[in-house]
PyMOL Python script that loads the backbone (N, CA, C, O; Angstrom):
from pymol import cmd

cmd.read_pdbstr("""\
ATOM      1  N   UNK A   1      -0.028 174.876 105.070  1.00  0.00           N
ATOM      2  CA  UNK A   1       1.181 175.083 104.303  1.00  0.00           C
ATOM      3  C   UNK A   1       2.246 174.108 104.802  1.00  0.00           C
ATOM      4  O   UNK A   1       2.516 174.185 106.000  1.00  0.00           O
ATOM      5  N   UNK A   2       2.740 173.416 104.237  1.00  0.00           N
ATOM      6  CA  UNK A   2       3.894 172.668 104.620  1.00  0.00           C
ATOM      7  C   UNK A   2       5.126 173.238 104.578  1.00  0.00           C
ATOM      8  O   UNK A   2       5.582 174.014 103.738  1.00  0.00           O
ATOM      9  N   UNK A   3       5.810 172.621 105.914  1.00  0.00           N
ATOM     10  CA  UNK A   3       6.863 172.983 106.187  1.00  0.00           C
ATOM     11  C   UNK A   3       8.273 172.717 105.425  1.00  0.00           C
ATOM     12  O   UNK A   3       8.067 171.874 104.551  1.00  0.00           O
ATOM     13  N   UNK A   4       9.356 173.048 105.438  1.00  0.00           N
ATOM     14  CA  UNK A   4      10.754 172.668 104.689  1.00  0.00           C
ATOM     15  C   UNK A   4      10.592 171.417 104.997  1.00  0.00           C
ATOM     16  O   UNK A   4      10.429 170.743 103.980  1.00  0.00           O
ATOM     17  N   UNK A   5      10.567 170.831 105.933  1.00  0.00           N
ATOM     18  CA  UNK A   5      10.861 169.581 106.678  1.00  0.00           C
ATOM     19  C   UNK A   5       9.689 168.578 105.714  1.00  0.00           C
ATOM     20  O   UNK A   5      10.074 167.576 105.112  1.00  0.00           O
ATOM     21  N   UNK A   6       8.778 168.871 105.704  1.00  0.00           N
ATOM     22  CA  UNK A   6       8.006 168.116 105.292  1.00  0.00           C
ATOM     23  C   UNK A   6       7.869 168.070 103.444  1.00  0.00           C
ATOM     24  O   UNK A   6       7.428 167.255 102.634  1.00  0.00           O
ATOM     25  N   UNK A   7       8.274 168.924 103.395  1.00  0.00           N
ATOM     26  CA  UNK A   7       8.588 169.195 101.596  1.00  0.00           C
ATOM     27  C   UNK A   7       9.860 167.966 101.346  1.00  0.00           C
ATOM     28  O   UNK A   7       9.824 166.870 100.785  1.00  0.00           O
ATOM     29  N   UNK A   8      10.833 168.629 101.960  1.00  0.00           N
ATOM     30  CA  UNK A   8      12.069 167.728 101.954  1.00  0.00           C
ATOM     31  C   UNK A   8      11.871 165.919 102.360  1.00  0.00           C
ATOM     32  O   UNK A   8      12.555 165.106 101.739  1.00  0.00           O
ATOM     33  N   UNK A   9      11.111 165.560 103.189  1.00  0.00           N
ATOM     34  CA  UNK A   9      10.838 164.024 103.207  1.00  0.00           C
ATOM     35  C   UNK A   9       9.922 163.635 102.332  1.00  0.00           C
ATOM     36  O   UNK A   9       9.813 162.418 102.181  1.00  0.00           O
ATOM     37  N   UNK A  10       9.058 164.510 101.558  1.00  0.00           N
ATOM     38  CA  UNK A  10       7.856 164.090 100.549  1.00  0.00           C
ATOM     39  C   UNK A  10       8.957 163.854  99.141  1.00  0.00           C
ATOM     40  O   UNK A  10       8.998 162.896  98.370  1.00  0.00           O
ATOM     41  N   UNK A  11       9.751 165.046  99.157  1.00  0.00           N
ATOM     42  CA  UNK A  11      10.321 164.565  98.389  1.00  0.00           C
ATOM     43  C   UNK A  11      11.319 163.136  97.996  1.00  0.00           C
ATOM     44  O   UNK A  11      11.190 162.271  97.129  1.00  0.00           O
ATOM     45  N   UNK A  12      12.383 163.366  99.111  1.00  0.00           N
ATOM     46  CA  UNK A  12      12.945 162.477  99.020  1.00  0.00           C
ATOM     47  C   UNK A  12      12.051 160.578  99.037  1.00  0.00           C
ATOM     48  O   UNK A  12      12.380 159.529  98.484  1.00  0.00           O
ATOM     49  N   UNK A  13      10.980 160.906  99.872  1.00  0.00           N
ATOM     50  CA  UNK A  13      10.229 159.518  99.238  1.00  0.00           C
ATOM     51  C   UNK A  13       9.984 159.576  98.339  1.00  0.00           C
ATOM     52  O   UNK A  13      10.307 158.412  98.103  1.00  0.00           O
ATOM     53  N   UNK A  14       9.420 160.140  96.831  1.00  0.00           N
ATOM     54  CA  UNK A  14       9.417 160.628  95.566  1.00  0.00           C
ATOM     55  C   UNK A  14      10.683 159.907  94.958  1.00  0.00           C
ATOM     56  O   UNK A  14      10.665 159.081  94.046  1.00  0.00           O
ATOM     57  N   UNK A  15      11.588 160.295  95.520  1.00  0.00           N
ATOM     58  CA  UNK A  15      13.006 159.841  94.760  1.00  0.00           C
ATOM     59  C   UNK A  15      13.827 158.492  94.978  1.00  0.00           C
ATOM     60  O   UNK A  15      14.686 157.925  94.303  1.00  0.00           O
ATOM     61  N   UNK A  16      13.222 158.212  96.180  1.00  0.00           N
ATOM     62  CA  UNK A  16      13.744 156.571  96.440  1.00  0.00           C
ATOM     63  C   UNK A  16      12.872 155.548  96.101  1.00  0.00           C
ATOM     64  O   UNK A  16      12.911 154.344  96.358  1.00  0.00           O
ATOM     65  N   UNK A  17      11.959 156.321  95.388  1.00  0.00           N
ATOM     66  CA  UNK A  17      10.619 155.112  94.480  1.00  0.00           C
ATOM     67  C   UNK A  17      11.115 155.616  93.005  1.00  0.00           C
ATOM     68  O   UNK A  17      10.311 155.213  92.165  1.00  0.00           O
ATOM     69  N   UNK A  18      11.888 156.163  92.581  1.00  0.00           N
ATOM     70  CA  UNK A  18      12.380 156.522  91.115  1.00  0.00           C
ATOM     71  C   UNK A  18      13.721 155.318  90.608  1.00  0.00           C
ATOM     72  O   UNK A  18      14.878 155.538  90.966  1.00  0.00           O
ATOM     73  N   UNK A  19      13.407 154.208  89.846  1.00  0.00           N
ATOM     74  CA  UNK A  19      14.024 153.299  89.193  1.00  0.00           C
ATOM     75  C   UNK A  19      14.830 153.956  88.218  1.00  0.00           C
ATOM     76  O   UNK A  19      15.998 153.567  88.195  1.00  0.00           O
ATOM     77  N   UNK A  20      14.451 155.042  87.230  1.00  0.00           N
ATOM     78  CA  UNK A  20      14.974 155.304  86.473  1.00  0.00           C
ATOM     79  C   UNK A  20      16.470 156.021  86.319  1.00  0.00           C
ATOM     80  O   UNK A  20      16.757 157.212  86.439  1.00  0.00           O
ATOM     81  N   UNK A  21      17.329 154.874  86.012  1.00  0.00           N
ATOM     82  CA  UNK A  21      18.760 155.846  86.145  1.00  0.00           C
ATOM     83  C   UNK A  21      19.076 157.334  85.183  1.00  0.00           C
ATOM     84  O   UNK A  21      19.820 158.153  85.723  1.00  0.00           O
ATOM     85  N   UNK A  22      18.647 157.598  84.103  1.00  0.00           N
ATOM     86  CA  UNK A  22      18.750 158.415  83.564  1.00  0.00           C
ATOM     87  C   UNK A  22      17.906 159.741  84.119  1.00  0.00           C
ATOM     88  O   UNK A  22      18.297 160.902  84.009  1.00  0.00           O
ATOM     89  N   UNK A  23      16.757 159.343  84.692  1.00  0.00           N
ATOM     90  CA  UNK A  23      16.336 160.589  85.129  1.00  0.00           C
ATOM     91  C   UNK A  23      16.678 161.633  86.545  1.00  0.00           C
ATOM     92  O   UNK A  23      16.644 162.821  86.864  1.00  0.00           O
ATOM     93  N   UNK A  24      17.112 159.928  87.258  1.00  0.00           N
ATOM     94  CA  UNK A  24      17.934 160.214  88.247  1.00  0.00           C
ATOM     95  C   UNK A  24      19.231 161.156  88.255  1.00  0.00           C
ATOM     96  O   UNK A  24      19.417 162.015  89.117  1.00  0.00           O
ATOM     97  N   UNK A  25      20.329 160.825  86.923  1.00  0.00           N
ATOM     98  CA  UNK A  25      21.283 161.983  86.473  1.00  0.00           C
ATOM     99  C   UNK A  25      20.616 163.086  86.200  1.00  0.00           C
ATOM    100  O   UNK A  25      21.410 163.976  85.894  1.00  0.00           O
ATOM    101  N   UNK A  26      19.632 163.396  86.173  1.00  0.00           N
ATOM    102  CA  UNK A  26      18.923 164.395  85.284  1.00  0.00           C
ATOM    103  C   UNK A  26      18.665 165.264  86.561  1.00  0.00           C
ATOM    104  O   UNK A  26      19.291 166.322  86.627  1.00  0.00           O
ATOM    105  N   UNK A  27      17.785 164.926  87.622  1.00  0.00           N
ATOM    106  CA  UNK A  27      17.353 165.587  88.694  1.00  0.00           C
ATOM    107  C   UNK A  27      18.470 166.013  89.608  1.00  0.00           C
ATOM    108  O   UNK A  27      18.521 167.045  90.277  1.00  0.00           O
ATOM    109  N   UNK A  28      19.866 164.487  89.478  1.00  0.00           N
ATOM    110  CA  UNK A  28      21.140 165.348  89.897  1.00  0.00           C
ATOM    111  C   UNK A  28      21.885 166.767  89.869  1.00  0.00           C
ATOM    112  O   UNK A  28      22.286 167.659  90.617  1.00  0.00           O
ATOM    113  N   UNK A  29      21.799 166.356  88.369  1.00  0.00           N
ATOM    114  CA  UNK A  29      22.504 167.736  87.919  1.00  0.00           C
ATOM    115  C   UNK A  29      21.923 169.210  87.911  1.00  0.00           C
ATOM    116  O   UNK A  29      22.368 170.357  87.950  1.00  0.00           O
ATOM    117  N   UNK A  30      20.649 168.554  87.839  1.00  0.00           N
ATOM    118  CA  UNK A  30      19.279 169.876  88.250  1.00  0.00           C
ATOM    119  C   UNK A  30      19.672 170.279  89.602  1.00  0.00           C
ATOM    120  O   UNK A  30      20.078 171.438  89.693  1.00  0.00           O
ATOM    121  N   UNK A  31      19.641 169.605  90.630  1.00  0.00           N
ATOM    122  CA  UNK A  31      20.082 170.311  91.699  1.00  0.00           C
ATOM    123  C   UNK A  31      21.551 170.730  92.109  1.00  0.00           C
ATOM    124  O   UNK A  31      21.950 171.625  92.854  1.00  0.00           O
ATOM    125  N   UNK A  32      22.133 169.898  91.463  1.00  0.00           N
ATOM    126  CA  UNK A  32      23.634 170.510  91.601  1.00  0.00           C
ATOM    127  C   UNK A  32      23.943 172.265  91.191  1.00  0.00           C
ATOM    128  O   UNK A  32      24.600 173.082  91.838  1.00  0.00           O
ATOM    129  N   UNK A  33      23.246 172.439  89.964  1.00  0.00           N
ATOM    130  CA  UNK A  33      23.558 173.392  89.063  1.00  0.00           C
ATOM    131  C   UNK A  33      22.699 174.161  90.050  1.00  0.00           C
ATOM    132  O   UNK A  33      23.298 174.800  90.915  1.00  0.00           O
ATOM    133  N   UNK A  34      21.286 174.184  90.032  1.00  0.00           N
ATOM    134  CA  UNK A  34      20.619 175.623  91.180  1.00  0.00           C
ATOM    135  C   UNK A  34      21.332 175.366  92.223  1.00  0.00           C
ATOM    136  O   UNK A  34      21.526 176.518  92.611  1.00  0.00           O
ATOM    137  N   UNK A  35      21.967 174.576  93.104  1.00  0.00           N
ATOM    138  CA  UNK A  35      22.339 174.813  94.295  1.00  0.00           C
ATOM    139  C   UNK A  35      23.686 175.925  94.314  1.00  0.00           C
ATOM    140  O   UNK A  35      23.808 176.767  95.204  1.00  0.00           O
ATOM    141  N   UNK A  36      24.622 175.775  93.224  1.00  0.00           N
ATOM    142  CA  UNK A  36      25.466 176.530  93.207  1.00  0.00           C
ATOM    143  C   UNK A  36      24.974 178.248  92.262  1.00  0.00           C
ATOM    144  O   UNK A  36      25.397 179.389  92.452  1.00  0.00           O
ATOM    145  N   UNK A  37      24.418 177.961  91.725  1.00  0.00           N
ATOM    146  CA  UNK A  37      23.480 178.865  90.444  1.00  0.00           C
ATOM    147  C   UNK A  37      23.325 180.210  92.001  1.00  0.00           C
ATOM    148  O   UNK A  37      24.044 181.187  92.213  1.00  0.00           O
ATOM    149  N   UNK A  38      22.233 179.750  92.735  1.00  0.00           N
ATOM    150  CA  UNK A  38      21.817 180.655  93.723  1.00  0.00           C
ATOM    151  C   UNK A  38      22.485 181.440  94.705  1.00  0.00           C
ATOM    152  O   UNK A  38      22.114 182.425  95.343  1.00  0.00           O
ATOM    153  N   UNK A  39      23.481 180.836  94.692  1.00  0.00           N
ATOM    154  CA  UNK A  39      24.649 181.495  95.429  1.00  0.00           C
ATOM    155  C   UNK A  39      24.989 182.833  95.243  1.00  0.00           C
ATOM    156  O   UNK A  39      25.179 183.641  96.152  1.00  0.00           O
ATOM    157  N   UNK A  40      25.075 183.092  93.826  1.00  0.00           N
ATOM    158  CA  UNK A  40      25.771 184.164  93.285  1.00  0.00           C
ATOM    159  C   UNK A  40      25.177 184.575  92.942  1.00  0.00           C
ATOM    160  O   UNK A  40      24.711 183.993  91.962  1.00  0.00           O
ATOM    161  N   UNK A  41      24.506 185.978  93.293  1.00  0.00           N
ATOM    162  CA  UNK A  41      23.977 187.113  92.215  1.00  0.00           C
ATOM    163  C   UNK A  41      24.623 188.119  91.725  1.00  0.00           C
ATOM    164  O   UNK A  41      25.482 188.704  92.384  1.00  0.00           O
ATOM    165  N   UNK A  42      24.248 188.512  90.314  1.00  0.00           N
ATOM    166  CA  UNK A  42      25.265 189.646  89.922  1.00  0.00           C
ATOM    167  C   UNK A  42      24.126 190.298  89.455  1.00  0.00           C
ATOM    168  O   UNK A  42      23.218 189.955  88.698  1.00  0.00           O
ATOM    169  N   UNK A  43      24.431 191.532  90.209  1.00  0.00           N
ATOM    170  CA  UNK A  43      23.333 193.093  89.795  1.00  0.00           C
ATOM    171  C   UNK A  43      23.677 193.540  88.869  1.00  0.00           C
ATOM    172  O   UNK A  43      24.751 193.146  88.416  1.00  0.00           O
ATOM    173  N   UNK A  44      22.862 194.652  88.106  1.00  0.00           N
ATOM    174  CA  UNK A  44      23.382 194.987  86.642  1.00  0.00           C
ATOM    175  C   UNK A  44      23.430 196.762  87.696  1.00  0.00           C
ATOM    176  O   UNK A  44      22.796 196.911  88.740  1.00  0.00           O
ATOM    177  N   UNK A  45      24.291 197.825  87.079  1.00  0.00           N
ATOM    178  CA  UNK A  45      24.361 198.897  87.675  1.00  0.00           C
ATOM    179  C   UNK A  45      23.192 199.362  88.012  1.00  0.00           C
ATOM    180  O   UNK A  45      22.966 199.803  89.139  1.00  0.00           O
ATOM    181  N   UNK A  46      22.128 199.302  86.857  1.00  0.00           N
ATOM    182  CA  UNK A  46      20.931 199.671  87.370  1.00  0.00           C
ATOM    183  C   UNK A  46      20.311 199.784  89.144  1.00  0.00           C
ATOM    184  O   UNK A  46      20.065 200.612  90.020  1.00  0.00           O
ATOM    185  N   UNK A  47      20.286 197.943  88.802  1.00  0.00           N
ATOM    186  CA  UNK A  47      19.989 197.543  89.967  1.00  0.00           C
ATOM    187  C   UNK A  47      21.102 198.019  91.371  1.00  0.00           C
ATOM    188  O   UNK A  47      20.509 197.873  92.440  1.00  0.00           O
ATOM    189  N   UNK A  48      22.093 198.375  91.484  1.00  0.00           N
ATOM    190  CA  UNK A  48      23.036 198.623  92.289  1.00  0.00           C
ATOM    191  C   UNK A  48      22.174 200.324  92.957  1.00  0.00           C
ATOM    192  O   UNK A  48      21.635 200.655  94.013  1.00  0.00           O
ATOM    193  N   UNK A  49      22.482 201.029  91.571  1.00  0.00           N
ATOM    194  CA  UNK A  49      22.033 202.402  91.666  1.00  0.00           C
ATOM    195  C   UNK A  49      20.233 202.068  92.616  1.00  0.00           C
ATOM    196  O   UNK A  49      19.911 202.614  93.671  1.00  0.00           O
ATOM    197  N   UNK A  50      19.661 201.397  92.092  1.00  0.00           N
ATOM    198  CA  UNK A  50      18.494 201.254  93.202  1.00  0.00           C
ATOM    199  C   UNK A  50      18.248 201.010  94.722  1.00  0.00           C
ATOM    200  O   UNK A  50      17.472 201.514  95.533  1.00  0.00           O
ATOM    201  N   UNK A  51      19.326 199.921  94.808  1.00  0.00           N
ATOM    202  CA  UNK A  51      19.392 199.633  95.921  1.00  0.00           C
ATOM    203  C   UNK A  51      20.153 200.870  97.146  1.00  0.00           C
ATOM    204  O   UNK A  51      19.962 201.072  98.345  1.00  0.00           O
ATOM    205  N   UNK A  52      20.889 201.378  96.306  1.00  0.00           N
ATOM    206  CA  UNK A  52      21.488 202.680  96.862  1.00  0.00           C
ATOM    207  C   UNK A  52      20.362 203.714  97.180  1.00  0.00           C
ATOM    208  O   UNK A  52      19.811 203.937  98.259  1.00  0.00           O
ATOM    209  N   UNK A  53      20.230 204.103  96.349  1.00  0.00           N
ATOM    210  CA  UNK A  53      18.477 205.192  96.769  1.00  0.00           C
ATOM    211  C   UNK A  53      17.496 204.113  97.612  1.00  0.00           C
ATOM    212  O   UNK A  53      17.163 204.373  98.768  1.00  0.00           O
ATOM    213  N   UNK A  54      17.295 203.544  97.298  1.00  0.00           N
ATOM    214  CA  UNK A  54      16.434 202.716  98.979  1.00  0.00           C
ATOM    215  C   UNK A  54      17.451 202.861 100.396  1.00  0.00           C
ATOM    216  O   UNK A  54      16.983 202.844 101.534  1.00  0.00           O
ATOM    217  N   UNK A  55      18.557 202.969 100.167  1.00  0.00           N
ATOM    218  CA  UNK A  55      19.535 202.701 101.660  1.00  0.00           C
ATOM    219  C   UNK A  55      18.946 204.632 101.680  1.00  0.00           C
ATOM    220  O   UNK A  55      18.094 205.175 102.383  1.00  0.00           O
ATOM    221  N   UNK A  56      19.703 205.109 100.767  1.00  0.00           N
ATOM    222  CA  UNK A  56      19.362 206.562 101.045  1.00  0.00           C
ATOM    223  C   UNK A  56      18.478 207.317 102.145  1.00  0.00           C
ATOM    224  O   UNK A  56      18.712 208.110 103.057  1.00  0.00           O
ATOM    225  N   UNK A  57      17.083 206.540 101.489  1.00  0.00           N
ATOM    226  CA  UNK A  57      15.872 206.970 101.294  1.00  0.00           C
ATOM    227  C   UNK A  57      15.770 206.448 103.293  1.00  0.00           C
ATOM    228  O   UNK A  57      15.716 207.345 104.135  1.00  0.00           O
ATOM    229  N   UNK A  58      15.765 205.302 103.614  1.00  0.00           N
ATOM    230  CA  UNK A  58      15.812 205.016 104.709  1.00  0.00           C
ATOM    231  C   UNK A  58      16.771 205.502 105.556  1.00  0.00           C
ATOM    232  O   UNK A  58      16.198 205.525 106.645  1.00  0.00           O
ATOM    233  N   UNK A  59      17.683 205.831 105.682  1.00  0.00           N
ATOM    234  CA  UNK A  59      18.694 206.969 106.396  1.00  0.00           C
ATOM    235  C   UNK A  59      17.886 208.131 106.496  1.00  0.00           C
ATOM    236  O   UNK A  59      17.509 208.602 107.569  1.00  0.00           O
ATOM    237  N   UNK A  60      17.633 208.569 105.432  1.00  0.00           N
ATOM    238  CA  UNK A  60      16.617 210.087 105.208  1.00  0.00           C
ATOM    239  C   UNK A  60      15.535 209.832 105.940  1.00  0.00           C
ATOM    240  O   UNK A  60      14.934 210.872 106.211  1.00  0.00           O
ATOM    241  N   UNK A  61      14.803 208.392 106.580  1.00  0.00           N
ATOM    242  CA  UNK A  61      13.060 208.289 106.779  1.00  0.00           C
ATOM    243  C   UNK A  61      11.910 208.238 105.966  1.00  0.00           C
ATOM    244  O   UNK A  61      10.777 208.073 106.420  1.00  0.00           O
ATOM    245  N   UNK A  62      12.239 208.408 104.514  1.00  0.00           N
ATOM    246  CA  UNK A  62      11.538 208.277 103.561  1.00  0.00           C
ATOM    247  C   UNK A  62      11.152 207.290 103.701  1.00  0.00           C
ATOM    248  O   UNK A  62      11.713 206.517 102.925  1.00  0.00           O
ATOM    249  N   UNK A  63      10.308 206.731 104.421  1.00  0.00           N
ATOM    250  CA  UNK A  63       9.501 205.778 104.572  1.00  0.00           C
ATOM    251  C   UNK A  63       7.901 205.372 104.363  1.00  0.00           C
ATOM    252  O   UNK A  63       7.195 206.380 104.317  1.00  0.00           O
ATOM    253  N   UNK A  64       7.262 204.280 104.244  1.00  0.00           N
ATOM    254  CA  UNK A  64       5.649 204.351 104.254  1.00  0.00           C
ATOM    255  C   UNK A  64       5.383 202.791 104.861  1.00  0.00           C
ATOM    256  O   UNK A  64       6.054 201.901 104.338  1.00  0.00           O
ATOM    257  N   UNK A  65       4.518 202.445 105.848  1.00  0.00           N
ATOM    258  CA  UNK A  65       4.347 201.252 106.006  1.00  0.00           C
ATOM    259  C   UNK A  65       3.532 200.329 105.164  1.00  0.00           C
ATOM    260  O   UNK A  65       2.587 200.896 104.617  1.00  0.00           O
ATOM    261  N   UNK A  66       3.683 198.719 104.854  1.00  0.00           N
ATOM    262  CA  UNK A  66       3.082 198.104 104.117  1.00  0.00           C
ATOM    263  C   UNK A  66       1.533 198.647 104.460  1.00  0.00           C
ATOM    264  O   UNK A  66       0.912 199.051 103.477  1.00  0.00           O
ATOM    265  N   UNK A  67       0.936 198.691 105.580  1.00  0.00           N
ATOM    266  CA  UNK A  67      -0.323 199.217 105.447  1.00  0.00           C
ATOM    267  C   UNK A  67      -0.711 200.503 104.483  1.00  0.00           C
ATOM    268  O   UNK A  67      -1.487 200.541 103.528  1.00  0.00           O
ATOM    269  N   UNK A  68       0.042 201.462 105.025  1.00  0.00           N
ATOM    270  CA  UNK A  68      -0.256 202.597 104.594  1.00  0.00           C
ATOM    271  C   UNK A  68      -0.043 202.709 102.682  1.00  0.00           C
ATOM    272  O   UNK A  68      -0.386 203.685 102.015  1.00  0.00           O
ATOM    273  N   UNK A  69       0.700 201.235 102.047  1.00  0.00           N
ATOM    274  CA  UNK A  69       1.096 201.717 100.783  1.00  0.00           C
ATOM    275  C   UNK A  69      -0.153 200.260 100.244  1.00  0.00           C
ATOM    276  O   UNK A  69      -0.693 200.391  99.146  1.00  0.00           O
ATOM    277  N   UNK A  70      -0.398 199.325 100.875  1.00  0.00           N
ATOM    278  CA  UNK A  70      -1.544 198.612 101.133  1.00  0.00           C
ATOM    279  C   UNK A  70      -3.022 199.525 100.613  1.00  0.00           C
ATOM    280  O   UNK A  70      -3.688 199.206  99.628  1.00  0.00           O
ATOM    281  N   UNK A  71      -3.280 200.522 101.382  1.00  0.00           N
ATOM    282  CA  UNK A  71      -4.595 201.376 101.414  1.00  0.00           C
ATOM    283  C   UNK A  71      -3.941 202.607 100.577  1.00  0.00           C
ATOM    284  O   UNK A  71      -4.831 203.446 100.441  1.00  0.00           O
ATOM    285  N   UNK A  72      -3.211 202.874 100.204  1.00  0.00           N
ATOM    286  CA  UNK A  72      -3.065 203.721  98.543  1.00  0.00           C
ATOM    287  C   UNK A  72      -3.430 202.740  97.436  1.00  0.00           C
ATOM    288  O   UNK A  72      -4.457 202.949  96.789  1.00  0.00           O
ATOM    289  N   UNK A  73      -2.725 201.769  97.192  1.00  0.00           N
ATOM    290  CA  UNK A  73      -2.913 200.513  96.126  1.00  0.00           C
ATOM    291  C   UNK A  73      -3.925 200.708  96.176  1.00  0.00           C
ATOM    292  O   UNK A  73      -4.174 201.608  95.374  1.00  0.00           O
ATOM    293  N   UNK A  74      -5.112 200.267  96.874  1.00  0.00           N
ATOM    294  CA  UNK A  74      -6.423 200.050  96.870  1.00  0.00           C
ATOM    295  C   UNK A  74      -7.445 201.406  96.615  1.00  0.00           C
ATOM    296  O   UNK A  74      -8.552 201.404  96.076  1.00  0.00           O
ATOM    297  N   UNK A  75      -6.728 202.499  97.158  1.00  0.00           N
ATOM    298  CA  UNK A  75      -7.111 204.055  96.337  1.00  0.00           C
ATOM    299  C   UNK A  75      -7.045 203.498  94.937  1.00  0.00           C
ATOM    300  O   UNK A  75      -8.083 203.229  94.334  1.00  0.00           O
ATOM    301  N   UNK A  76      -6.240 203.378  94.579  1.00  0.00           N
ATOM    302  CA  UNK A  76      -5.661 203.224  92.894  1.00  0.00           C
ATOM    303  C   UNK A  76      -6.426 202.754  92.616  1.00  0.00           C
ATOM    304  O   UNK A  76      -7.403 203.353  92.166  1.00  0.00           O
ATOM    305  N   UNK A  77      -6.377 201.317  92.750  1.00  0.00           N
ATOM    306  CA  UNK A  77      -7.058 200.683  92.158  1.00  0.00           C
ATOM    307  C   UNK A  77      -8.865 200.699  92.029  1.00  0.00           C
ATOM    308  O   UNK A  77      -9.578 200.214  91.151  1.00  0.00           O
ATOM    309  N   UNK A  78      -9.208 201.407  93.194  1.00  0.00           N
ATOM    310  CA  UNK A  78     -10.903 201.577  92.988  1.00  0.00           C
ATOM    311  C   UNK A  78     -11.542 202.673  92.185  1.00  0.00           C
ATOM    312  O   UNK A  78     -12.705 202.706  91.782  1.00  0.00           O
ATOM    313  N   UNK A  79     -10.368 203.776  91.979  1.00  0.00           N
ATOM    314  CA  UNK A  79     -10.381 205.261  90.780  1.00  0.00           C
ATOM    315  C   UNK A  79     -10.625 204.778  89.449  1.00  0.00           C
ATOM    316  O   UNK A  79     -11.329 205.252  88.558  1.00  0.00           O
ATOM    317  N   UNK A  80      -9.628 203.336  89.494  1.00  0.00           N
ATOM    318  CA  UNK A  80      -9.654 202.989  87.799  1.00  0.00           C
ATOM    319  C   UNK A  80     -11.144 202.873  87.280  1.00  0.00           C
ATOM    320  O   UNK A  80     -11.367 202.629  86.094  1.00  0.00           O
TER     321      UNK A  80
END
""", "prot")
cmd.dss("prot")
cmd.show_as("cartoon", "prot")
cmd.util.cbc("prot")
cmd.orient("prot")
């Protein structure tokens, strides 16, 4: 799996072999726009109200470990 580091210099060699000025504005503004885009999330109440019952739920101990919800899934799924 490659690392950030290595994503980030593959790329940027990618882009300093790119002649094309127009596409070059193009990939600009592509990253301009997600870089600020990601910043900000806005939850819809739904989602608020969820995240609240998960804080809940963990205060309370309502808990299950990835294993343990791991080997239910796989209950499930071998019943079907």
């Amino acid at each position: 799996m490659d690392t950030v580091d290595n994503i980030r210099s593959g790329l940027i060699d990618k882009i300093l072999a790119i002649k094309n000025r127009a596409f070059l504005q193009a990939l600009d503004q592509l990253i301009s726009s997600s870089a600020t885009d990601s910043q900000t999330v806005t939850l819809s109440n739904e989602q608020k109200q969820l995240l609240q019952m998960s804080e809940e739920d963990i205060k309370d101990g309502k808990l299950i470990s990835q294993e343990a919800m791991d080997k239910r899934n796989l209950e499930w799924l071998n019943a079907l």
